[in-house]
PAVEX-907760 format. One line per field, with one value per residue: residue in one letter; x, z, y of N, C-alpha, C, CB in turn. Coordinates in nm, 3 decimals. Glycine has a CB too. Example, Ala and Ser with C-alpha at 12.3 -4.5 7.8 and 13.67 -1.06 7.14 Angstrom:
% PAVEX-907760
resn <- [a s]
neast <- [1.319 1.285]
nup <- [0.780 0.708]
nnorth <- [-0.569 -0.225]
caeast <- [1.230 1.367]
caup <- [0.780 0.714]
canorth <- [-0.450 -0.106]
ceast <- [1.320 1.290]
cup <- [0.780 0.787]
cnorth <- [-0.330 0.003]
cbeast <- [1.131 1.408]
cbup <- [0.905 0.572]
cbnorth <- [-0.447 -0.060]
***
This chain:
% PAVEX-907760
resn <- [x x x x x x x x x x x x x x x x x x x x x x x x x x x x x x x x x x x x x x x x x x x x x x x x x x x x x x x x x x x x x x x x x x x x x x x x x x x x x x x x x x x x x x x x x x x x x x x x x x x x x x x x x x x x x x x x x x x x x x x x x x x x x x x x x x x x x x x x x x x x x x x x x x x x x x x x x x x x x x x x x x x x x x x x x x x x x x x x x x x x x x x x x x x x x x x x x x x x x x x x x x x x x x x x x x x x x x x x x x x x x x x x x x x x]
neast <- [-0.234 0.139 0.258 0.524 0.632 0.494 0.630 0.881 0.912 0.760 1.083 1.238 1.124 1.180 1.487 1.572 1.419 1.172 0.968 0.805 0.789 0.676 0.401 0.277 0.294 0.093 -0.130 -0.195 -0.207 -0.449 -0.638 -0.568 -0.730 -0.973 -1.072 -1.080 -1.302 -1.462 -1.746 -1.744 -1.882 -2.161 -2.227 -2.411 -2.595 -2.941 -3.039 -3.192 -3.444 -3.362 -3.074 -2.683 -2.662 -2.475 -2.290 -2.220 -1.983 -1.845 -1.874 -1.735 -1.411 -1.490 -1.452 -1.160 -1.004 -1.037 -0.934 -0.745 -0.568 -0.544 -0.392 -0.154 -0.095 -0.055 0.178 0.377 0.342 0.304 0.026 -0.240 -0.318 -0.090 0.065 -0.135 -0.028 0.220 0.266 0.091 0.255 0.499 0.619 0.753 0.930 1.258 1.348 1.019 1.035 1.177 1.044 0.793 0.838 0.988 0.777 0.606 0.508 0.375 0.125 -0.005 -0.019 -0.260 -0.441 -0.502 -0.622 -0.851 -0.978 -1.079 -1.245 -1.416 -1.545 -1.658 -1.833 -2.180 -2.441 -2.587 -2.519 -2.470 -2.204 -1.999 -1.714 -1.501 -1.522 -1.473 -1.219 -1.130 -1.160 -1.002 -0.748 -0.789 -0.863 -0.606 -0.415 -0.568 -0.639 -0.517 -0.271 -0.085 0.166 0.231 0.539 0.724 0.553 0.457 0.304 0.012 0.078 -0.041 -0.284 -0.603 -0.744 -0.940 -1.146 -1.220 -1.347 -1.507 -1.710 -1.860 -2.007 -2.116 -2.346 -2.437 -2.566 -2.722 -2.912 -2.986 -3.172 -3.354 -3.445 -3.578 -3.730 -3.942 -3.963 -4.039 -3.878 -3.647 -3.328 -3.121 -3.190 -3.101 -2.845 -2.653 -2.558 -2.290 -2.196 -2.160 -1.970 -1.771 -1.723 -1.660 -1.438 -1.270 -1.223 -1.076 -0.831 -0.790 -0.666 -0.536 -0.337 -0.255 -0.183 0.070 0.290 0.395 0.645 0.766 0.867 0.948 1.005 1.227 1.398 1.376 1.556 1.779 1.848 1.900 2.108 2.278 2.303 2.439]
nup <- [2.051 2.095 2.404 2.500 2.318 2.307 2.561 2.510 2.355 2.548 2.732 2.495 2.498 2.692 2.730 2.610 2.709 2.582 2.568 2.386 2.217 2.380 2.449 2.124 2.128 2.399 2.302 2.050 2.208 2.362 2.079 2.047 2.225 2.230 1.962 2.042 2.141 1.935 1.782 1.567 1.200 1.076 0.742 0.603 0.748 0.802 0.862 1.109 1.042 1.172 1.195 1.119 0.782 0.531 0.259 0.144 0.078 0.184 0.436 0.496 0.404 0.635 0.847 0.796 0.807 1.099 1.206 1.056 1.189 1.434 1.478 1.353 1.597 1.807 1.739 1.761 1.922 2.260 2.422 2.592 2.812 2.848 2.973 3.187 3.314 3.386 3.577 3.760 3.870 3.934 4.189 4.222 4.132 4.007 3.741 3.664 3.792 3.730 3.466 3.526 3.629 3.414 3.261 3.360 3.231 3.038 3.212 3.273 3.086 2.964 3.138 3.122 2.893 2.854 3.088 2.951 2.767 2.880 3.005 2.833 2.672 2.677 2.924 2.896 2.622 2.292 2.215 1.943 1.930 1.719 1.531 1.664 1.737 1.459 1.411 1.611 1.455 1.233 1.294 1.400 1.207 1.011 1.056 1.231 1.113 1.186 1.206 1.195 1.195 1.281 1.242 0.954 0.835 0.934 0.819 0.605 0.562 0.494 0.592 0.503 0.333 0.495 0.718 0.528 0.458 0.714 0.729 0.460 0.571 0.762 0.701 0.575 0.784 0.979 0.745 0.774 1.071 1.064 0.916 0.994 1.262 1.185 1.200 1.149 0.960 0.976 1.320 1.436 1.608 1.592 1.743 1.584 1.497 1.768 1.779 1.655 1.762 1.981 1.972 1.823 2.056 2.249 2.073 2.040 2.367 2.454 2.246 2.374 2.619 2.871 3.004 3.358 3.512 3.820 4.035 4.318 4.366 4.228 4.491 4.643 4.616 4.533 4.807 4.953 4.819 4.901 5.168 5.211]
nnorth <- [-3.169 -3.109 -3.183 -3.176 -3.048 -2.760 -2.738 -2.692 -2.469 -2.271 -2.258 -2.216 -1.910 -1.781 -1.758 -1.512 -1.256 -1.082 -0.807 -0.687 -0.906 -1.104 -0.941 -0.917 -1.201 -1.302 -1.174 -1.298 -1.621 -1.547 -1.571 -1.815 -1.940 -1.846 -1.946 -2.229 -2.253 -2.297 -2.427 -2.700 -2.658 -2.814 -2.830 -2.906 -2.934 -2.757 -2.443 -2.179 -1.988 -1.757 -1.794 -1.732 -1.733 -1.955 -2.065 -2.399 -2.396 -2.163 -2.239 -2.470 -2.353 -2.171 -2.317 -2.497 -2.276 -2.211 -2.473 -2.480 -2.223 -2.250 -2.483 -2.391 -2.172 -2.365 -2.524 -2.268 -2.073 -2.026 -2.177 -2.081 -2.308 -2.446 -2.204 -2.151 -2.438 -2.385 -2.180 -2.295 -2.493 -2.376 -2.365 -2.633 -2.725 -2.566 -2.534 -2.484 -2.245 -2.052 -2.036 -1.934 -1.703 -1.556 -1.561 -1.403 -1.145 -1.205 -1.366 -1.105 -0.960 -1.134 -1.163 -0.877 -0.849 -1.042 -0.920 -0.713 -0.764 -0.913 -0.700 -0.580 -0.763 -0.779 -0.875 -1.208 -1.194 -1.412 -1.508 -1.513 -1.697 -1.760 -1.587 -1.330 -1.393 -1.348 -1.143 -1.008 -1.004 -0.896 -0.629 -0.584 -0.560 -0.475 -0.201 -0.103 -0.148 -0.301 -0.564 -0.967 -1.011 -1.259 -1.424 -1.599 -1.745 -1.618 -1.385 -1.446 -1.533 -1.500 -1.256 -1.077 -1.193 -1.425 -1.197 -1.109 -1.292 -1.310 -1.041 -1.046 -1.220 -1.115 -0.882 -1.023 -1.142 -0.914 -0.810 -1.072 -1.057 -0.771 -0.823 -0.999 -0.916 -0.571 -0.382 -0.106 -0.193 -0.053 -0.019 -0.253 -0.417 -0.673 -0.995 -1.038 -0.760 -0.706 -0.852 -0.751 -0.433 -0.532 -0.646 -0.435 -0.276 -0.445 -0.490 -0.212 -0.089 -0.244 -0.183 0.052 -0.014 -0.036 -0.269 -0.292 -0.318 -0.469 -0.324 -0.317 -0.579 -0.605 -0.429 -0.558 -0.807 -0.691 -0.562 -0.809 -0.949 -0.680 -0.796 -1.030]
caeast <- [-0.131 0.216 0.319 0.706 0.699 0.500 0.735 1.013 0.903 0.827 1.161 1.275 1.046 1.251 1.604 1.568 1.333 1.143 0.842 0.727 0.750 0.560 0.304 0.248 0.215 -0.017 -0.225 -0.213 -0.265 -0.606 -0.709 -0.608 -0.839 -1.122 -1.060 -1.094 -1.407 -1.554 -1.808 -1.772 -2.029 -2.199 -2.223 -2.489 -2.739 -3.031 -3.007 -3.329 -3.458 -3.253 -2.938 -2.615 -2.682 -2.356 -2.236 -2.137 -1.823 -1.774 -1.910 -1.600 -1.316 -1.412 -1.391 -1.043 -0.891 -1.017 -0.872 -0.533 -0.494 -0.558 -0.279 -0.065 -0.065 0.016 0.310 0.469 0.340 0.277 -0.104 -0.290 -0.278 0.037 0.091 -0.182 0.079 0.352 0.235 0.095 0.378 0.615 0.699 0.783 1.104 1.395 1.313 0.974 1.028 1.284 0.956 0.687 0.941 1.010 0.671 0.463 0.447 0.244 -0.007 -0.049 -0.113 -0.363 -0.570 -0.566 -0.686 -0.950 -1.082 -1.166 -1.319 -1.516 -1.633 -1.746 -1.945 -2.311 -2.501 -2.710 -2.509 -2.447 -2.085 -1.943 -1.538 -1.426 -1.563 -1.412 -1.076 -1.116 -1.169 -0.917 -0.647 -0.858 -0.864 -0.456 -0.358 -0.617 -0.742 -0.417 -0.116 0.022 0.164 0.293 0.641 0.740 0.466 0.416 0.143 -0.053 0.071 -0.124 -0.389 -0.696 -0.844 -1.016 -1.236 -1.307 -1.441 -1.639 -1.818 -1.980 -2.014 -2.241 -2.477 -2.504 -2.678 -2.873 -2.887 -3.013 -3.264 -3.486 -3.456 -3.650 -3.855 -4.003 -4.017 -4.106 -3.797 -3.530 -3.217 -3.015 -3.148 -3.032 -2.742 -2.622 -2.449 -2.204 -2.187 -2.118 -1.820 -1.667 -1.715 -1.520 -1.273 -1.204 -1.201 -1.004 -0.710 -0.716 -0.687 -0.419 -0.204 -0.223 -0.151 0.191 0.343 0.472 0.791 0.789 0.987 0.980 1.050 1.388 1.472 1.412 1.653 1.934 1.868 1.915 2.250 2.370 2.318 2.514]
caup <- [2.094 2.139 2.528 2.479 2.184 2.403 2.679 2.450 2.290 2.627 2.747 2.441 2.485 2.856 2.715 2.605 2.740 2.475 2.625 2.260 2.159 2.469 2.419 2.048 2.172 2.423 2.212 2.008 2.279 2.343 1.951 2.008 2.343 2.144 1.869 2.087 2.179 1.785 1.757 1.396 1.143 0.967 0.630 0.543 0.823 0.757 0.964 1.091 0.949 1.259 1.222 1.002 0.658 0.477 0.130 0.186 0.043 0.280 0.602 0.481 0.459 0.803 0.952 0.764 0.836 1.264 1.231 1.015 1.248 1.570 1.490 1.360 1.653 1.892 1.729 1.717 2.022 2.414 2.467 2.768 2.895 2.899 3.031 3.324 3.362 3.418 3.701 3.868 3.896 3.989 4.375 4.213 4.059 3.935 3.585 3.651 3.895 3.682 3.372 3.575 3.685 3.331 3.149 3.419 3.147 2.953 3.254 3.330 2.951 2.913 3.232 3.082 2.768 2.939 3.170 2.874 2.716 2.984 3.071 2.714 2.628 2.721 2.976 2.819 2.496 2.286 2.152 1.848 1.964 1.620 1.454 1.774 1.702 1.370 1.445 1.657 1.382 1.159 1.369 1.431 1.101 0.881 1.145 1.300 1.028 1.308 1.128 1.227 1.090 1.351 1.245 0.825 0.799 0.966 0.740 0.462 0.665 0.390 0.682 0.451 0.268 0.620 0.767 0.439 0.435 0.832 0.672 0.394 0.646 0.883 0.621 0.554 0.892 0.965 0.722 0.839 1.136 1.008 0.793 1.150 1.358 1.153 1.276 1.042 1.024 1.101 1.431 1.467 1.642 1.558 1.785 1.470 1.525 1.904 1.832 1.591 1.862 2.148 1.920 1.839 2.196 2.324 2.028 2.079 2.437 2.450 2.193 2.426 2.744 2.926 3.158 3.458 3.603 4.033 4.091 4.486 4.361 4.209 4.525 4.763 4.556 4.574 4.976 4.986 4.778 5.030 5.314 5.166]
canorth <- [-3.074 -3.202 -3.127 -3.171 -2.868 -2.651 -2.687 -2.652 -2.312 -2.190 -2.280 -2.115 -1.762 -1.734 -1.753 -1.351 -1.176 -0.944 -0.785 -0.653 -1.027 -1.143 -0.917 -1.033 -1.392 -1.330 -1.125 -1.499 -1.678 -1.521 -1.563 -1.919 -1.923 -1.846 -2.069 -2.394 -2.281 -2.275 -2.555 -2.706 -2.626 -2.912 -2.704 -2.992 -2.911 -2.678 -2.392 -2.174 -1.864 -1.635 -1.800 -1.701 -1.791 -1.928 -2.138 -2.459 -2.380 -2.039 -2.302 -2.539 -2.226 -2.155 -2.418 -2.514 -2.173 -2.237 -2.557 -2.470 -2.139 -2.346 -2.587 -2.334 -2.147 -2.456 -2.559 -2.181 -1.987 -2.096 -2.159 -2.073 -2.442 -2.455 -2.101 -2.222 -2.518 -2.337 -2.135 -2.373 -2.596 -2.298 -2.428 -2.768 -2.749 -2.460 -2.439 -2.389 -2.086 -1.970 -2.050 -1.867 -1.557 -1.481 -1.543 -1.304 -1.020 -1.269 -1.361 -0.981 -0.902 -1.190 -1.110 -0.770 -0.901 -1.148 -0.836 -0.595 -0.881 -0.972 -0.576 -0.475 -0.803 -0.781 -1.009 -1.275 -1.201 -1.507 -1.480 -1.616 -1.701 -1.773 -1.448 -1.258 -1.396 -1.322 -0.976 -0.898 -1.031 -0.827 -0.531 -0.558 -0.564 -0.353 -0.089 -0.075 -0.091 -0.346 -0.727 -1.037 -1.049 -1.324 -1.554 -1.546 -1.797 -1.493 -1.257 -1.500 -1.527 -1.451 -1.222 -1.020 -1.308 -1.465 -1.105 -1.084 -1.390 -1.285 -0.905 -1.097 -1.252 -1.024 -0.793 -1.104 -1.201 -0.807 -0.816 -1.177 -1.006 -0.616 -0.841 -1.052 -0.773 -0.489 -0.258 -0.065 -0.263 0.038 0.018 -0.378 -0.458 -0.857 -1.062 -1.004 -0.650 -0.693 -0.892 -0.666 -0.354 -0.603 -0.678 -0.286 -0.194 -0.487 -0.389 -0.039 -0.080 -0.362 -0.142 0.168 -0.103 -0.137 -0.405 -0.268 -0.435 -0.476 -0.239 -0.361 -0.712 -0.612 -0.378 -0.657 -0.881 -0.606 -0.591 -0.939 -0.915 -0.657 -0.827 -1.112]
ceast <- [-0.011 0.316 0.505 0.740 0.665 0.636 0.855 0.989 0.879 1.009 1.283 1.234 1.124 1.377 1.668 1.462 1.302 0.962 0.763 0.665 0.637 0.378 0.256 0.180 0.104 -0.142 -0.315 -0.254 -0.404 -0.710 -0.701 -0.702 -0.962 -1.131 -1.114 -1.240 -1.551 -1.589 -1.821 -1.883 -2.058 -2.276 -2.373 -2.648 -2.810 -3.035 -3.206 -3.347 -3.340 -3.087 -2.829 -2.605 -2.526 -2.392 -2.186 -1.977 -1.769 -1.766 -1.727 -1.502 -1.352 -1.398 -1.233 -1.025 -0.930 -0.908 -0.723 -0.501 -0.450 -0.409 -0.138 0.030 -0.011 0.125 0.418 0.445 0.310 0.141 -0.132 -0.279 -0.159 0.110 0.030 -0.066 0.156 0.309 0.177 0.202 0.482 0.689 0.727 0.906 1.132 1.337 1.161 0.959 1.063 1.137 0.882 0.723 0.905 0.869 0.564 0.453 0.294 0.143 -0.044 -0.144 -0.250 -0.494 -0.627 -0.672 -0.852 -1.082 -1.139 -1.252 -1.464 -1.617 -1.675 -1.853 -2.104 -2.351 -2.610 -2.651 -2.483 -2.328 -2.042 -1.731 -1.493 -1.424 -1.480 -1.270 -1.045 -1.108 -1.048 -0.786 -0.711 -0.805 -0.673 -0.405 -0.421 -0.616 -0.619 -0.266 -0.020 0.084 0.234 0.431 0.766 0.667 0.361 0.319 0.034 -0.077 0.003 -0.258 -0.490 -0.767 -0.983 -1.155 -1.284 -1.428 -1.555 -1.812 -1.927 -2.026 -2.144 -2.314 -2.463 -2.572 -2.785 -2.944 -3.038 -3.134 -3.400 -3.526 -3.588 -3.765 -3.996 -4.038 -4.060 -3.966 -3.700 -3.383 -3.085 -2.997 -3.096 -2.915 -2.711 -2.542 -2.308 -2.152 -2.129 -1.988 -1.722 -1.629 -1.609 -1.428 -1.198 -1.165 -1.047 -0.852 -0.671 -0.677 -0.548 -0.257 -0.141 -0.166 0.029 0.244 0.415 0.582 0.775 0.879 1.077 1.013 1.212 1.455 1.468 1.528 1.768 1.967 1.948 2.067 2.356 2.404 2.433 2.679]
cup <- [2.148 2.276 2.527 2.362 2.268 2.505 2.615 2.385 2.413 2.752 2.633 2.411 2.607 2.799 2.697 2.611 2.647 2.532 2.497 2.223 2.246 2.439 2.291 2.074 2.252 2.361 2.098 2.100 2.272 2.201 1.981 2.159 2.302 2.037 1.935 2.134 2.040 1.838 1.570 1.336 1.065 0.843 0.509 0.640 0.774 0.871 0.976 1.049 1.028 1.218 1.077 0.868 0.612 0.388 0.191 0.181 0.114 0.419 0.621 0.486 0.611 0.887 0.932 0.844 0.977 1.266 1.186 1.114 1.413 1.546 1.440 1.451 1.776 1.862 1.679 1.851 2.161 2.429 2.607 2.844 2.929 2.997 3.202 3.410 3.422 3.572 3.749 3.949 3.964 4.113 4.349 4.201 4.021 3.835 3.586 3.706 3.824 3.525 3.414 3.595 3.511 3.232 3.269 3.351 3.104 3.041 3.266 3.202 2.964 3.024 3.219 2.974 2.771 2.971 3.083 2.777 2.780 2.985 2.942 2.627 2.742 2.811 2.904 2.678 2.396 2.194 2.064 1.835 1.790 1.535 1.550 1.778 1.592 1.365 1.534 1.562 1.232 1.139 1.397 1.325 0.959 0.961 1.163 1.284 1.124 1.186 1.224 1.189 1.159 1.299 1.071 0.800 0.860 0.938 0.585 0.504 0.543 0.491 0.605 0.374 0.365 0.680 0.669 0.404 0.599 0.814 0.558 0.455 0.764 0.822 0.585 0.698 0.967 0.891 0.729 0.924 1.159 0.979 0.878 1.222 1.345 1.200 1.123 1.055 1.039 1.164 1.507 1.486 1.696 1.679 1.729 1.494 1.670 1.893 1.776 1.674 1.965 2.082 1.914 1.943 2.262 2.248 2.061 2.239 2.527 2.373 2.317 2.530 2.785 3.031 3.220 3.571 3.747 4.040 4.211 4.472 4.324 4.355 4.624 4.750 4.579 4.708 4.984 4.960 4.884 5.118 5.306 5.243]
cnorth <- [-3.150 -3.119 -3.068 -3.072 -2.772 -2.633 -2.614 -2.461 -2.215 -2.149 -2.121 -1.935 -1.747 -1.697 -1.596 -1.354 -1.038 -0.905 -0.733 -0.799 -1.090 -1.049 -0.974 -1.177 -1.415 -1.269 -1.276 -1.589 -1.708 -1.567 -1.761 -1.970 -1.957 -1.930 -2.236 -2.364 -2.286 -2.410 -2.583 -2.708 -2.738 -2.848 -2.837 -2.944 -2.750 -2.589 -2.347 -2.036 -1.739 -1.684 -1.765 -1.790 -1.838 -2.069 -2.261 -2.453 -2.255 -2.165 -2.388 -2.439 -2.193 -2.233 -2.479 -2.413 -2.189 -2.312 -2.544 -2.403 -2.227 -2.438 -2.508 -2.260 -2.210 -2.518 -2.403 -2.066 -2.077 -2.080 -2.116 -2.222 -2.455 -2.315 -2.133 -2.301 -2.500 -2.326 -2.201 -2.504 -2.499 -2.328 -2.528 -2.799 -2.592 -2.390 -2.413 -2.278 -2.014 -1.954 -1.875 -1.719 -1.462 -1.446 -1.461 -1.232 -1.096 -1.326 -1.256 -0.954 -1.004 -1.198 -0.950 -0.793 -0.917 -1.037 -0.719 -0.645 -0.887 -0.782 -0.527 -0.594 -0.829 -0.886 -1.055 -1.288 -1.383 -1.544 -1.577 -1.646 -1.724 -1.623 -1.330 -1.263 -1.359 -1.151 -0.915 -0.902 -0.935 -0.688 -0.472 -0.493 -0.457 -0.268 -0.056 -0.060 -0.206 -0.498 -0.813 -1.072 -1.168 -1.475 -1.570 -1.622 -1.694 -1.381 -1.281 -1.522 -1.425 -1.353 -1.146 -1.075 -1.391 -1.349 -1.141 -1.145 -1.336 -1.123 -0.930 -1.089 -1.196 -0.966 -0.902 -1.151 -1.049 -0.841 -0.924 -1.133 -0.847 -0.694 -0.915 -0.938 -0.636 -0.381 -0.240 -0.157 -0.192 0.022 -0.124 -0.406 -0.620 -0.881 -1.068 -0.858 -0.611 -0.764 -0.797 -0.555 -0.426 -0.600 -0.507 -0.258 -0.276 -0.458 -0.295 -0.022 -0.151 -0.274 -0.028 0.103 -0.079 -0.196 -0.316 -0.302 -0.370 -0.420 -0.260 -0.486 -0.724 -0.561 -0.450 -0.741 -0.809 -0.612 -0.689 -0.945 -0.860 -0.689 -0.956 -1.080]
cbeast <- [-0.185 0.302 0.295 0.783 0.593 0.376 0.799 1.050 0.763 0.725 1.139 1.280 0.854 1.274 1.623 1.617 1.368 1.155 0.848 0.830 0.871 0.635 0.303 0.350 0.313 -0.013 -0.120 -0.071 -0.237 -0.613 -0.606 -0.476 -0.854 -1.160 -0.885 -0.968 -1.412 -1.477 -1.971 -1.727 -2.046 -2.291 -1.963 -2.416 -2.705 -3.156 -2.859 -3.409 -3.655 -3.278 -2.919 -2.498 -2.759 -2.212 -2.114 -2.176 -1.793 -1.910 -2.105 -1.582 -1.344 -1.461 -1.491 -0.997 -0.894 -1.136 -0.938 -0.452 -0.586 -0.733 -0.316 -0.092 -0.114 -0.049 0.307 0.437 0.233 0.357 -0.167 -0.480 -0.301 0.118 0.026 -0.298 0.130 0.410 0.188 -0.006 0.449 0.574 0.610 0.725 1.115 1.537 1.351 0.917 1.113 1.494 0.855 0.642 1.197 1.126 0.603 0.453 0.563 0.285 -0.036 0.078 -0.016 -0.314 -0.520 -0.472 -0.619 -0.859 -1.012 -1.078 -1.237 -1.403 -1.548 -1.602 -1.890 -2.392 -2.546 -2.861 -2.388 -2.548 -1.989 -2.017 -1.472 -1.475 -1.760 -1.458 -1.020 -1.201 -1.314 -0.880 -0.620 -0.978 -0.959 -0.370 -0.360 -0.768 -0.861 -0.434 -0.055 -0.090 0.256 0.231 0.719 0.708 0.340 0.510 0.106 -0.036 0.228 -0.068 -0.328 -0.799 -0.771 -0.942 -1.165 -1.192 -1.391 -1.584 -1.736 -1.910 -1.849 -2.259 -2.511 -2.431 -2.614 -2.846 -2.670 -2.914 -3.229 -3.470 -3.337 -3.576 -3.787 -3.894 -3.938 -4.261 -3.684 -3.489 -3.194 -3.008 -3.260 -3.046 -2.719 -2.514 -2.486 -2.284 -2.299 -2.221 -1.771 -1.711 -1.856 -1.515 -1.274 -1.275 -1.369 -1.051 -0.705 -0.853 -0.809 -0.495 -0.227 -0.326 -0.191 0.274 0.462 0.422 1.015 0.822 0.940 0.854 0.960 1.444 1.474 1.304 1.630 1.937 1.741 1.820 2.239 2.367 2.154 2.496]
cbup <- [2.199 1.999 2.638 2.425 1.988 2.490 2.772 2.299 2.170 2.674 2.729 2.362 2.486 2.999 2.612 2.499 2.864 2.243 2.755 2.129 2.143 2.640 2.432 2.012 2.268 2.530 2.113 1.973 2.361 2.352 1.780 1.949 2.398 2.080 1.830 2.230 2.298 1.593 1.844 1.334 1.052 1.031 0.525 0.558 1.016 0.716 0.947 1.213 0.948 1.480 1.283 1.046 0.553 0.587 0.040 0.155 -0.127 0.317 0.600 0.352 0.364 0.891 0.950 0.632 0.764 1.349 1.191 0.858 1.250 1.568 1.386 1.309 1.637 1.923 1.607 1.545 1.987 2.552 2.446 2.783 2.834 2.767 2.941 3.286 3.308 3.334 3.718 3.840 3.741 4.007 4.531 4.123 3.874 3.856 3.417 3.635 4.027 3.659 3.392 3.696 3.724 3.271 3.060 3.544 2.984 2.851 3.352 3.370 2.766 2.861 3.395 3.044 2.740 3.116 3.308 2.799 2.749 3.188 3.172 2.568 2.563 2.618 3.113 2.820 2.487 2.271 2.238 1.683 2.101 1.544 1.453 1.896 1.710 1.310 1.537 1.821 1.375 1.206 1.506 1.458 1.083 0.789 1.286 1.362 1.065 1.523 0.963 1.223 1.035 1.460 1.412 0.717 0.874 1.024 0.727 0.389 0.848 0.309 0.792 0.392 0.167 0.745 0.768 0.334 0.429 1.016 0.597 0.352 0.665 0.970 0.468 0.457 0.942 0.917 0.651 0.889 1.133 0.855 0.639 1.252 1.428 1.219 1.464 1.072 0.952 1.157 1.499 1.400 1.721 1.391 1.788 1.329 1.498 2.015 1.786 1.461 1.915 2.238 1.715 1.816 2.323 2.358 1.942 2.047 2.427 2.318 2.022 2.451 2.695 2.913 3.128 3.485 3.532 4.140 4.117 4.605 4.256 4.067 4.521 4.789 4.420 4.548 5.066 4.904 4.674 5.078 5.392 5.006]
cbnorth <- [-2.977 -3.263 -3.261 -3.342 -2.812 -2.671 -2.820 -2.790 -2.292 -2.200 -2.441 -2.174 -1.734 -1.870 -1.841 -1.261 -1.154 -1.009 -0.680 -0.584 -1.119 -1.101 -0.808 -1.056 -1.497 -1.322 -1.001 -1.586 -1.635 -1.363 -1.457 -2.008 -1.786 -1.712 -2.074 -2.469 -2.179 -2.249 -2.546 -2.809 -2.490 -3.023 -2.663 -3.167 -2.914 -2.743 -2.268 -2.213 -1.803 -1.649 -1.955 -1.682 -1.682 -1.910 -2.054 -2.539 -2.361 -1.846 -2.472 -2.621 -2.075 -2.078 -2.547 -2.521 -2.006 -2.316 -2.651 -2.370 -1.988 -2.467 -2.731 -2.298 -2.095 -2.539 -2.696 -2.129 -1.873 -2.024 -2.271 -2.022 -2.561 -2.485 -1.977 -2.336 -2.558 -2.190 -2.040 -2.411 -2.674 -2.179 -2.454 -2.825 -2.873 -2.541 -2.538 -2.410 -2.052 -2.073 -2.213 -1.932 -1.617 -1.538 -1.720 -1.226 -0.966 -1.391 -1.415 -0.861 -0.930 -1.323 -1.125 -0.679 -1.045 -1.221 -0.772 -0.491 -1.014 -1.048 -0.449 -0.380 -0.928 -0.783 -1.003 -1.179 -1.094 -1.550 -1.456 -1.545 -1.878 -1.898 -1.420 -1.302 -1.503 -1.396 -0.941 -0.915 -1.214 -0.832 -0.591 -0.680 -0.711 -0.351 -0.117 -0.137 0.139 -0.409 -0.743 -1.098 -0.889 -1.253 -1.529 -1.542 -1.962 -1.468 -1.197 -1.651 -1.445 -1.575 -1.125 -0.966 -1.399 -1.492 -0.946 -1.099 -1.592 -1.314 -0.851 -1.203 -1.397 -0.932 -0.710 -1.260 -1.211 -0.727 -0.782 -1.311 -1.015 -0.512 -0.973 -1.138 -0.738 -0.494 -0.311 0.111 -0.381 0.125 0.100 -0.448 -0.368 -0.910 -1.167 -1.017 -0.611 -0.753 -1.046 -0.614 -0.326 -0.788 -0.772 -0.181 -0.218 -0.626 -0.350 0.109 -0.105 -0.526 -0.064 0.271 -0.289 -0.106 -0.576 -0.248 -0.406 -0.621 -0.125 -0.354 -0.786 -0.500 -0.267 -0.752 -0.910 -0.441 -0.633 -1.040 -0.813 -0.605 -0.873 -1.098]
***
């Protein structure tokens, strides 16, 4: 990740203030959140009868498309590290006060994000972050009619041939499962299945969302003015 672009793009996300655009980005953010936490697949190792079946040649596509989106999105949006950065540096220097001031939409959204995240996955569950990001870019764009028209490598974005391949093996995934334990695989709900549900909720939930500007933060600032 190259520090001196981040800075520079958030530098350049302050200059106008677009709270549509901010949202967007941190919506990205989050997808690239989860991304750094994919562990790569060695599309050579033998998996075990429970785990997701896949082609070597699907195992390779996803791990490319983590790794292309992952680097796409650090040289075109502000990560969370660097967002962290900011705000904590804010009492240091100017520009970042003047940083931290303007990018609070985007910590508010992404602790919203974070906390509907956090309250609709299960305890004990065992989450798959790449499939979860995949889903909510999924979820934006088919479910939701929404696009990226800011960020066009996203609008090429094969999403539909990524979902498909964890849509395969989950039905295979599903049935080792019935075929061990004797149950219908109706009534089986995948770790696969639980991400696709978070991802719905945390979209639909995020679109309906809006940032609330301090109202008492501007009318202290006017005080201040007057008293001038």
């Amino acid at each position: 990740m190259d520090q001196d672009k981040q800075f520079q793009l958030a530098i350049n996300q302050c200059k106008t203030i677009n709270l549509k655009k901010l949202k967007i980005d941190t919506f990205l953010l989050v997808i690239h959140f989860l991304l750094k936490d994919y562990q790569k697949i060695d599309p050579d190792k033998t998996a075990d009868d429970m785990t997701i079946y896949a082609s070597k040649e699907e195992i390779v596509f996803i791990n490319n498309s983590v790794a292309n989106l992952k680097t796409y999105l650090e040289n075109n949006i502000i990560i969370s590290d660097t967002l962290f950065s900011i705000f904590k540096e804010q009492n240091k220097s100017l520009i970042f006060d003047k940083l931290s001031r303007n990018l609070e939409p985007m910590k508010i959204y992404y602790k919203y994000l974070i906390n509907t995240f956090s309250s609709r996955l299960k305890n004990g569950s065992t989450w798959i972050p790449e499939l979860l990001a995949f889903s909510l870019i999924y979820n934006y764009r088919k479910e939701h009619n929404k696009s990226f028209h800011s960020y066009p490598e996203l609008e090429k974005l094969p999403i539909e041939k990524i979902v498909n391949i964890y849509n395969k093996n989950n039905l295979e995934l599903k049935k080792r499962i019935s075929q061990k334990n004797g149950i219908s695989t109706w009534k089986i709900n995948t770790n696969i299945d639980e991400m696709y549900d978070v991802s719905e909720v945390m979209v639909m939930k995020y679109l309906q969302y809006t940032y609330k500007i301090n109202t008492r933060r501007q009318s202290r600032s006017k005080d201040k003015r007057k008293k001038r």
